[in-house]
C-alpha positions in Angstrom: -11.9 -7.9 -21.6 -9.9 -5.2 -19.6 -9.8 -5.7 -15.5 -10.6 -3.0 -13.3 -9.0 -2.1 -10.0 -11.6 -4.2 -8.3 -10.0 -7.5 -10.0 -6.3 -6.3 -9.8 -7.4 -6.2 -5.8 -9.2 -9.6 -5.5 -5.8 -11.5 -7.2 -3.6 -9.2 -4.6 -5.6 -10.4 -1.6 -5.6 -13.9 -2.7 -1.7 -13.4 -3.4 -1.3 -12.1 -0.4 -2.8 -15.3 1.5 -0.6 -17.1 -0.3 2.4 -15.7 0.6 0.8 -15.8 4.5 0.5 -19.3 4.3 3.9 -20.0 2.9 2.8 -21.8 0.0 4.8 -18.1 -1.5 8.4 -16.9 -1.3 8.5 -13.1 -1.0 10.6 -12.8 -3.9 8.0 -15.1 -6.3 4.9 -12.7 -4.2 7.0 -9.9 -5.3 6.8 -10.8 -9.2 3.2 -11.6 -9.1 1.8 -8.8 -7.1 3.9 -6.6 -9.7 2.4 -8.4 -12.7 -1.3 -8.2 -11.1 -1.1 -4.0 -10.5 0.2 -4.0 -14.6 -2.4 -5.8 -15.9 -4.6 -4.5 -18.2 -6.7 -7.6 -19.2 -8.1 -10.8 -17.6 -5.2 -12.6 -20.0 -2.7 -10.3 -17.7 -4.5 -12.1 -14.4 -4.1 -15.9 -15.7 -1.6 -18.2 -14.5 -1.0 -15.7 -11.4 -3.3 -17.8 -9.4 -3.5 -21.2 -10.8 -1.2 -23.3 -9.1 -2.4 -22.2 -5.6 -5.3 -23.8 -4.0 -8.6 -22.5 -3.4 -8.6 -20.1 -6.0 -10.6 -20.2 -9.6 -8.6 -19.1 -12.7 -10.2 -16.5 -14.0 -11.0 -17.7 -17.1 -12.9 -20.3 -15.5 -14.8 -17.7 -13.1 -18.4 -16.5 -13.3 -17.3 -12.8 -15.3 -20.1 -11.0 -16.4 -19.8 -8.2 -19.2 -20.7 -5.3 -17.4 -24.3 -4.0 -19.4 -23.7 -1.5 -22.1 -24.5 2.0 -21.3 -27.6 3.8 -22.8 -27.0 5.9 -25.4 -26.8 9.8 -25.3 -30.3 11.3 -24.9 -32.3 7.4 -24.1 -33.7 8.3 -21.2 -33.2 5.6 -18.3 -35.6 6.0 -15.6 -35.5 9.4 -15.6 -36.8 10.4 -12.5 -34.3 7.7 -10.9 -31.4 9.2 -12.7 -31.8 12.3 -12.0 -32.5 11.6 -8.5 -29.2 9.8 -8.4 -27.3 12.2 -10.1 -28.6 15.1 -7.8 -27.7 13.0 -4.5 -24.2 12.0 -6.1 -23.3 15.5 -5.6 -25.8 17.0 -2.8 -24.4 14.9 -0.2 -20.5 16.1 -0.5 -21.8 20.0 -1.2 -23.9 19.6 2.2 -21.0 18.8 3.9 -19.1 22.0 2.6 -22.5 23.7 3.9 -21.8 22.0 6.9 -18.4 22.7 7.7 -18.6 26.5 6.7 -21.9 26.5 9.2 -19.5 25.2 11.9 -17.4 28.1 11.2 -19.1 30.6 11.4 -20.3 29.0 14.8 -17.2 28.8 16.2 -16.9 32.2 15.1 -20.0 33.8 16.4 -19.4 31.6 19.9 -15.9 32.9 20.6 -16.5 36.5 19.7 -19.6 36.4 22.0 -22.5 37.4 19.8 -24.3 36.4 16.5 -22.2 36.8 13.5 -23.7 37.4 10.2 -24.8 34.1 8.9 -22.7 34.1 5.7 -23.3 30.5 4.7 -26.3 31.7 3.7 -24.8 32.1 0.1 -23.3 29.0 0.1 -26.8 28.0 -0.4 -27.6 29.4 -3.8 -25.7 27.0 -5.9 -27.2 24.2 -4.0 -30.7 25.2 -4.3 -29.7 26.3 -8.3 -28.3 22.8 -8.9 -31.2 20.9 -7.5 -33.5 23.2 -9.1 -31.9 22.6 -12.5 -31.8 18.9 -12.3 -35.3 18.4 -10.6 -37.0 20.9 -13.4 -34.7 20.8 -16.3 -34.9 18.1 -19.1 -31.3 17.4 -19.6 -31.6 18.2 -23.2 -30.2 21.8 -23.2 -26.5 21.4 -22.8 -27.1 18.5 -25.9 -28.6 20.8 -28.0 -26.2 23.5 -27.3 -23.3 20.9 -28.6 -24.9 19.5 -31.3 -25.2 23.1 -33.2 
């Protein structure tokens, strides 16, 4: 099974206790931490930790496959998803709104009257995009591939 970043981080910190302790030399630190960033697998990850105390090999650890995903076009709670999927990209897009609100603020402050509100149009994608996800199926861009 491959490792992600997540497990390359935990064996790092726990290294990096180690070598905090003492129970390391810098130079033996050094060769793990570099075999823990180029691992791949959990067999890259054993016998970095095993002969320090405190820590589980991770072969002996409580790994869970993560679940598989659903297949294309299953739908998986569908009002859920799409409420995720809206707010996975609303939130970073309202801060762009945000910041280009602030600027024209600024703006209209310093020259001492009311600029034209040009984030205005900044808008219309956001209201498009929420629109589309909130009263589209999800099916269209399939179908459009499939043909």
């Amino acid at each position: 099974m491959r490792a992600g970043d997540g497990d390359r981080k935990q064996v790092a910190d726990q290294l990096k206790t180690a070598l905090d302790e003492g129970r390391l030399d810098l130079s033996e630190y050094d060769e793990r931490i570099q075999r823990t960033y180029a691992a791949k697998t959990y067999a890259d990850l054993d016998g970095l930790l095993d002969d320090l105390p405190g820590t589980v090999p991770v072969q002996h650890s409580q790994i869970q496959p993560a679940p598989s995903a659903a297949p294309a076009g299953t739908p998986v709670d569908g009002a859920r998803s799409a409420g995720r999927q809206v707010a996975q990209w609303v939130g970073p897009y309202a801060g762009v709104i945000l910041v280009c609100t602030l600027i024209w603020l600024i703006t209209s402050v310093s020259s001492g009257h009311l600029q034209y509100f040009w984030p205005v149009w900044m808008l219309i994608p956001l209201v498009l995009g929420v629109a589309g996800q909130v009263f589209g199926d999800g099916r269209g861009r399939d179908r459009r591939r499939r043909r």
